[in-house]
matplotlib code that plots the C-alpha trace (Angstrom):
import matplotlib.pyplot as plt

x = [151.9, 150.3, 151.3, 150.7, 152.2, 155.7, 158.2, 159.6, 158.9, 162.1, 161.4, 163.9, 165.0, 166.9, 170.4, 169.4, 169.8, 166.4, 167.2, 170.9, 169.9, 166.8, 168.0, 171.1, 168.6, 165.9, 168.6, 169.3, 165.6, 165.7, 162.7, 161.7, 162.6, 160.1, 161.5, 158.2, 160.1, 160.1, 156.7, 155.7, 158.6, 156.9, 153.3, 154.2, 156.6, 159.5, 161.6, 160.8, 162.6, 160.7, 156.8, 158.2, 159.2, 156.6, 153.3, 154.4, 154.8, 150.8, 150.4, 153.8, 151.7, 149.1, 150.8, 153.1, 150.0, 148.7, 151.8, 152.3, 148.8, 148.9, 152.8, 151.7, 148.8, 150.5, 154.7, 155.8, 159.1, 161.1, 159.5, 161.5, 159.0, 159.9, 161.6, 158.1, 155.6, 155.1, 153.8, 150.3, 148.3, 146.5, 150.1, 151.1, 148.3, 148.7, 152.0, 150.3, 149.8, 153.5, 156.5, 158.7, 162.4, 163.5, 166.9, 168.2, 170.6, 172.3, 171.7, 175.5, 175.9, 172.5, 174.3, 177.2, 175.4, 173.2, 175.2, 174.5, 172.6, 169.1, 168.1, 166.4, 163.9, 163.0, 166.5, 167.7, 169.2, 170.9, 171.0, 172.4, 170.3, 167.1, 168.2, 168.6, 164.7, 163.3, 164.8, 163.8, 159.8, 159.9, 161.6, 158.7, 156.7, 159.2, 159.5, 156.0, 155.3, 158.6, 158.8, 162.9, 164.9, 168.5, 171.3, 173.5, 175.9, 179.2, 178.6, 178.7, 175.4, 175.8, 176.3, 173.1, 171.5, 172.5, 171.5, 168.1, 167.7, 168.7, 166.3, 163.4, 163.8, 163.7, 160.9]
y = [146.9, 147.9, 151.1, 151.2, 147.6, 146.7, 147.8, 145.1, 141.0, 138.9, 135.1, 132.0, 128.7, 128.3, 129.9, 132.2, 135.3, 136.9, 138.0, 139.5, 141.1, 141.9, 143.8, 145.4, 146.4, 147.9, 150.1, 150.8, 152.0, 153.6, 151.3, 148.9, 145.3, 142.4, 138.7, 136.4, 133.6, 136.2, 137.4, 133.5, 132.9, 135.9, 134.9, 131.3, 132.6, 129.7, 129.3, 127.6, 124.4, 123.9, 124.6, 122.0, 119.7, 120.4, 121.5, 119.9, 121.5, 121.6, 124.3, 126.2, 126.7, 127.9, 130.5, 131.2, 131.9, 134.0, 136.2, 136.5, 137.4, 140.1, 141.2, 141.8, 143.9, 146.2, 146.3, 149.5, 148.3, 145.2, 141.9, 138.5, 135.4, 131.8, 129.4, 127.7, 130.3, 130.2, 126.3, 128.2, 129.4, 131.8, 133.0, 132.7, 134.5, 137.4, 138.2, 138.9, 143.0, 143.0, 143.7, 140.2, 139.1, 135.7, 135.5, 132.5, 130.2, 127.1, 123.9, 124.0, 127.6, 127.1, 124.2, 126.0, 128.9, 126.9, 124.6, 121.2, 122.4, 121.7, 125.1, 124.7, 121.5, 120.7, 120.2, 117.6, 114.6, 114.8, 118.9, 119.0, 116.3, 118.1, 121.7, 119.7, 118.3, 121.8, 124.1, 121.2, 121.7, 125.4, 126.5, 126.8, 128.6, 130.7, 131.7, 132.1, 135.1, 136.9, 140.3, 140.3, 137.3, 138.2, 134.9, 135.0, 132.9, 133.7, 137.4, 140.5, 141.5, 144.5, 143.7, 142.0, 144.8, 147.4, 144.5, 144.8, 148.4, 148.9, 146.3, 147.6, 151.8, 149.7, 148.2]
z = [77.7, 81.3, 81.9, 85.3, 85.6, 86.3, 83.8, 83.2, 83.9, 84.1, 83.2, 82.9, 84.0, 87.8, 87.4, 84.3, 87.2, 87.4, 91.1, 90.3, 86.6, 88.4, 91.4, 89.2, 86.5, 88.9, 90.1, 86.7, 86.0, 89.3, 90.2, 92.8, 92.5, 93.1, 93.3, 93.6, 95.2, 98.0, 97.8, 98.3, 101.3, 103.5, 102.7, 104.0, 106.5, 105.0, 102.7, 99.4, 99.6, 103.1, 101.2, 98.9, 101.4, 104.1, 102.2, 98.7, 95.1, 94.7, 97.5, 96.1, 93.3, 94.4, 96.3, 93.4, 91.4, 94.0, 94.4, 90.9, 90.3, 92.9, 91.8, 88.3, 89.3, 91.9, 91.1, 89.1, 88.8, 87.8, 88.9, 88.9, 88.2, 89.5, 87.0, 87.0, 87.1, 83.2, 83.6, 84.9, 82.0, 83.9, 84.7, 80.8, 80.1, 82.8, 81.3, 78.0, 79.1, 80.2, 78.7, 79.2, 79.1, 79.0, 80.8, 78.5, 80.1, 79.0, 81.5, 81.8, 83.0, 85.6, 86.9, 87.7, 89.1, 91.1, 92.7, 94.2, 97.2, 98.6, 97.9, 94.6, 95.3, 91.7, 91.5, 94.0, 93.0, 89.7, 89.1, 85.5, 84.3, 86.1, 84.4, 80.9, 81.3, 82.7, 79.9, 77.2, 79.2, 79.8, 76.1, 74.8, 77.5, 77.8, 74.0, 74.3, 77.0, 76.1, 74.0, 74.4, 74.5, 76.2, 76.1, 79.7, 79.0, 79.9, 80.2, 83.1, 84.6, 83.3, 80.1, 80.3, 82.1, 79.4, 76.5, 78.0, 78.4, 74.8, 73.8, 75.8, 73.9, 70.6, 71.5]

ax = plt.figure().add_subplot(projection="3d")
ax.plot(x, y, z, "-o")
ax.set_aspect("equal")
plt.show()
């Protein structure tokens, strides 16, 4: 682990709740919090759904690499990847010298916690059947870069917060 890194990566499918475990356990840690889909949104001064639609998914990757690249190398505190960062090797890779938890969701919980709006675009049309097809892709990347593995179905952020704490000191 990168000691002068951020404390903790959260990683996981669209719905898993990086951002809410993320901000809840940061304040936890008493450490900063670092959502990447936000990093990206102020770079490109929009947000996500309109890169998507305006610039395509090809330059949202590129400044998700970018951002994530750059978070991992300055944050000291919690950092929230993208659903989709782990596709990137070079991101996969990156998150070798960190200290990872994949926020494990079923696709029927993210579907509920998501919603049917526009404002996940990998997600438009049919949104359960999307979730279903990106946790069957991502499992495995997913299983890959993590250290701690923490299931959020059905339970209280802080429940999940305290699940990851006490995994991270037996760590």
């Amino acid at each position: 682990m990168t000691p002068d890194g951020p404390v903790v990566v959260l990683v996981g499918a669209p719905g898993a709740g990086k951002t809410t475990v993320g901000r809840h356990l940061a304040k936890r840690l008493d450490s900063d919090f670092v959502d990447t889909d936000e990093v990206i949104s102020g770079v490109a001064r929009k947000p996500i759904p309109e890169i998507f639609v305006e610039d395509g998914e090809e330059e949202f990757r590129r400044l998700e690499k970018a951002a994530v690249t750059a978070t991992l190398a300055d944050a000291r505190g919690v950092v929230s990847l993208g659903g989709g960062a782990v596709i990137d090797p070079d991101i996969r890779a990156a998150l070798d010298d960190h200290r990872v938890v994949w926020l494990q969701v079923s696709a029927t919980q993210a579907a509920a916690r998501v919603g049917l709006t526009g404002a996940r675009p990998l997600l438009m049309g049919n949104v359960r059947g999307r979730l279903i097809a990106l946790l069957q892709e991502r499992a495995a990347l997913y299983a890959e870069v993590s250290d701690i593995t923490v299931q959020t179905d059905g339970r209280a952020v802080a429940d999940i917060v305290e699940n990851i704490v006490t995994s991270m000191e037996g760590a």
